[in-house]
ChimeraX commands (.cxc) that place a marker at each C-alpha (Angstrom):
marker #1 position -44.08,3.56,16.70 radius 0.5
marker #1 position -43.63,3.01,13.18 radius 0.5
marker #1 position -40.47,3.65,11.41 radius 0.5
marker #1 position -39.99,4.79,7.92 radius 0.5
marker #1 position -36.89,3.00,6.64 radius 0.5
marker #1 position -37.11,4.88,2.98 radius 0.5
marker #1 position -36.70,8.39,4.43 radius 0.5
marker #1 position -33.73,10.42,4.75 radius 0.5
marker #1 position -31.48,10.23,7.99 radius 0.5
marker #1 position -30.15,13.68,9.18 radius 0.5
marker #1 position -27.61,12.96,11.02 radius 0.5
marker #1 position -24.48,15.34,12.55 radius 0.5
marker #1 position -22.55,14.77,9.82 radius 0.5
marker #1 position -25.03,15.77,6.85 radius 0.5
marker #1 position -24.73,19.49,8.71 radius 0.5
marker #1 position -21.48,19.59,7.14 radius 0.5
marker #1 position -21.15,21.87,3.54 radius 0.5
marker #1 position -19.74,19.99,0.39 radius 0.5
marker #1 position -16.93,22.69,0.86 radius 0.5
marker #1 position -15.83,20.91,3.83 radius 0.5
marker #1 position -16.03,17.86,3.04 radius 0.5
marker #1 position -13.63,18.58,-0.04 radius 0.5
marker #1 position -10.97,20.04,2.11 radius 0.5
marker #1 position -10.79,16.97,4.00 radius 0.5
marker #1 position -10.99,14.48,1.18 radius 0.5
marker #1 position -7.44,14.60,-0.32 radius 0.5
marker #1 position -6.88,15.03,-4.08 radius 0.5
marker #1 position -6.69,12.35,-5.76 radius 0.5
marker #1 position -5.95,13.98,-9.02 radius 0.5
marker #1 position -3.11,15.60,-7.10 radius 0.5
marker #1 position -0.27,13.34,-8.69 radius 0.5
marker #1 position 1.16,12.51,-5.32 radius 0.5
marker #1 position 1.73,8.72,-5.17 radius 0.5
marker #1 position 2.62,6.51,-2.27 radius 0.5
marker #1 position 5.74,4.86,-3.91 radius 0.5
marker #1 position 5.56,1.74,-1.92 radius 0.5
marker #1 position 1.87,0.93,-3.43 radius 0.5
marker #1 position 3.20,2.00,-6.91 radius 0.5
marker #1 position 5.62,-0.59,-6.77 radius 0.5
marker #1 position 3.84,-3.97,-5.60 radius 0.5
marker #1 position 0.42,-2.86,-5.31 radius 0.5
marker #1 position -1.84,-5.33,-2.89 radius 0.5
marker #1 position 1.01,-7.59,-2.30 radius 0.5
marker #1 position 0.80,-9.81,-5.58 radius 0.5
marker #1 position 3.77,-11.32,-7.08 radius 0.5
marker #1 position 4.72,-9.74,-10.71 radius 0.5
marker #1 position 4.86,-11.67,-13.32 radius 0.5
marker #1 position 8.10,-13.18,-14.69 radius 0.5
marker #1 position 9.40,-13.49,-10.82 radius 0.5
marker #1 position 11.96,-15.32,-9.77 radius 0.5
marker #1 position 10.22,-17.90,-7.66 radius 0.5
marker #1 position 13.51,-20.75,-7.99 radius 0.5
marker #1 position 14.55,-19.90,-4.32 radius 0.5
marker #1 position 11.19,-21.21,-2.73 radius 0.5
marker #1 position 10.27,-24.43,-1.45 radius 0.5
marker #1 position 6.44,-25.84,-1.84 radius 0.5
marker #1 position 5.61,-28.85,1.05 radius 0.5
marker #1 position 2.66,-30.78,-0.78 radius 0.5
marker #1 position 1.16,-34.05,0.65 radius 0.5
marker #1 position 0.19,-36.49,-2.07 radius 0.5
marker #1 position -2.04,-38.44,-1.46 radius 0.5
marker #1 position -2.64,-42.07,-3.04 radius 0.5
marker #1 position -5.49,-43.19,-4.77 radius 0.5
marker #1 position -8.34,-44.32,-1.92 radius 0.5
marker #1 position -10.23,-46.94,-3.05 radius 0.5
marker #1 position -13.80,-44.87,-2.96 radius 0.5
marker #1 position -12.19,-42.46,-5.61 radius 0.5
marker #1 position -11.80,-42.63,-9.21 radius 0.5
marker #1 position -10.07,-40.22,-12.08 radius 0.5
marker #1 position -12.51,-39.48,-14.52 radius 0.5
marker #1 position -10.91,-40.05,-18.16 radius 0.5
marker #1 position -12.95,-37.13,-19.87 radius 0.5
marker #1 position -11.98,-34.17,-17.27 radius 0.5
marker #1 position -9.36,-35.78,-15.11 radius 0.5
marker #1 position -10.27,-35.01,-11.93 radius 0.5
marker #1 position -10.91,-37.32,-8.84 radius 0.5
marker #1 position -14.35,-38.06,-7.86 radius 0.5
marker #1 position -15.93,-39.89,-5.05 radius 0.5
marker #1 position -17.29,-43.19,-6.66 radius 0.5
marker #1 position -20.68,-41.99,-6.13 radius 0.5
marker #1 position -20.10,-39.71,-9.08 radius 0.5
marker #1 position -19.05,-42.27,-11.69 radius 0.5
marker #1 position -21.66,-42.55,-13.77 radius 0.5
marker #1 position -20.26,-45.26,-16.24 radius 0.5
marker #1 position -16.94,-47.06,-17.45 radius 0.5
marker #1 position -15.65,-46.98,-20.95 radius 0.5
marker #1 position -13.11,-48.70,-22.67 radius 0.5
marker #1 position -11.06,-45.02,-21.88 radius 0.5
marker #1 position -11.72,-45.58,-18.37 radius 0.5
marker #1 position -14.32,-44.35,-15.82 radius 0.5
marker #1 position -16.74,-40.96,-16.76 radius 0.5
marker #1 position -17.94,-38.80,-14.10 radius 0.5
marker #1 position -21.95,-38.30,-13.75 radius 0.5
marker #1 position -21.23,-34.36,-14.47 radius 0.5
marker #1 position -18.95,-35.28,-17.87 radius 0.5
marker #1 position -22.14,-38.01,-19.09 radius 0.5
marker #1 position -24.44,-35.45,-18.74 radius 0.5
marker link #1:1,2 radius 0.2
marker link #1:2,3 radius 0.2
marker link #1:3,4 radius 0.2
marker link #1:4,5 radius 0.2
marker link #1:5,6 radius 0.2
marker link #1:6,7 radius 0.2
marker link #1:7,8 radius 0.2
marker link #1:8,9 radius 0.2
marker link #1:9,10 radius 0.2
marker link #1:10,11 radius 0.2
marker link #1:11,12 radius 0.2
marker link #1:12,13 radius 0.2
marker link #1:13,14 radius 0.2
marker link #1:14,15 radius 0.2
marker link #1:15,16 radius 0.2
marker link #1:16,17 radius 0.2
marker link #1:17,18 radius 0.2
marker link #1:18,19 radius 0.2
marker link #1:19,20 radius 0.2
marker link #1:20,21 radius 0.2
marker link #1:21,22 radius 0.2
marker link #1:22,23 radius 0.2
marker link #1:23,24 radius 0.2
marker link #1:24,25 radius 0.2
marker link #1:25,26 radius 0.2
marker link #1:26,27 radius 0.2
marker link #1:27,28 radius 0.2
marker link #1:28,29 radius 0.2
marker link #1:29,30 radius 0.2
marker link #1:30,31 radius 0.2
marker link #1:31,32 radius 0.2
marker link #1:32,33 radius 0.2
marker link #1:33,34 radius 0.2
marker link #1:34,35 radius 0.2
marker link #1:35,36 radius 0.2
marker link #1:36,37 radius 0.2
marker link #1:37,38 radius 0.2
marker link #1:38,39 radius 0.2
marker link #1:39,40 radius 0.2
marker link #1:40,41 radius 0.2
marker link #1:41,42 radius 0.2
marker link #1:42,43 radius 0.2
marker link #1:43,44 radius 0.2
marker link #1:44,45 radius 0.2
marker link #1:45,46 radius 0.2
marker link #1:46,47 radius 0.2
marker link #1:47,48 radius 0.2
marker link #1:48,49 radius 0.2
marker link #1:49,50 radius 0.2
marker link #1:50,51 radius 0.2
marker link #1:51,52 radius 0.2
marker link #1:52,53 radius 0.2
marker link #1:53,54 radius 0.2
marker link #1:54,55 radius 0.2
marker link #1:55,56 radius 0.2
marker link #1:56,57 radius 0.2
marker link #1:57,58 radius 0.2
marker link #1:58,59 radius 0.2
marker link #1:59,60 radius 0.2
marker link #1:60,61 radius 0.2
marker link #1:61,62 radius 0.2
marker link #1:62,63 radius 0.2
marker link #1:63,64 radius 0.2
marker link #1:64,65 radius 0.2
marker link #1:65,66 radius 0.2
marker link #1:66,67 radius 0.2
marker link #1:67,68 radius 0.2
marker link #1:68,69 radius 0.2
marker link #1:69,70 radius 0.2
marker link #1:70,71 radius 0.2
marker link #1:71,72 radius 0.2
marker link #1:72,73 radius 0.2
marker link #1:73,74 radius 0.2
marker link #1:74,75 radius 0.2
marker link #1:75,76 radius 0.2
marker link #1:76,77 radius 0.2
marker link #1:77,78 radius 0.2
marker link #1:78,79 radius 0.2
marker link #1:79,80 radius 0.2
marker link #1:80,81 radius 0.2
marker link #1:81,82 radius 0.2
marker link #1:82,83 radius 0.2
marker link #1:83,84 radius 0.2
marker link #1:84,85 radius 0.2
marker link #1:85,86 radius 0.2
marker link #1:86,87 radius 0.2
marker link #1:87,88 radius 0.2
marker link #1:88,89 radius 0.2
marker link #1:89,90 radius 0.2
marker link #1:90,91 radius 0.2
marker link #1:91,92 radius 0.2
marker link #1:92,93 radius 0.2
marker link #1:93,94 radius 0.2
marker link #1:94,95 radius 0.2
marker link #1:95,96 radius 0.2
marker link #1:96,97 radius 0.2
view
């Protein structure tokens, strides 16, 4: 049997009236706010914090030998990117392009 995938599904829930569905969708217009969302909302750190308390662990890495710093955009590429060296030092195939 065929299925028509465009029509409308009537389900329980579309029985419902729009009245009913309002009274149990709060307000949002209502001007009640949940104070500990107002504050910090999704957890981000505001601007101008005072971040002088934490510590950051970060591994650095030396230099490998199949890697180079391009000298236009400064970033380290495998040496299967390099596309040329310059007096400046080596350029990246994207930065030659």
């Amino acid at each position: 049997m065929a299925t028509d995938y465009d029509a409308p599904r009537k389900t329980e829930d579309d029985s419902e009236s729009i009245e009913a569905l309002k009274e149990r969708v709060p307000d949002k217009l209502s001007g009640s706010v949940d104070v500990e969302d107002a504050d910090n909302p999704s957890g981000f750190e505001l601007p101008g914090a005072d971040l002088s308390d934490l510590e950051l662990d970060v591994v650095v890495l030396p230099p490998q030998e199949d890697e180079f710093t391009c000298s236009n955009c400064f970033l380290v590429k495998h040496r299967s990117q390099l596309d040329h060296d310059t007096a400046d030092g080596p350029i990246c195939s994207e930065c030659a392009a």
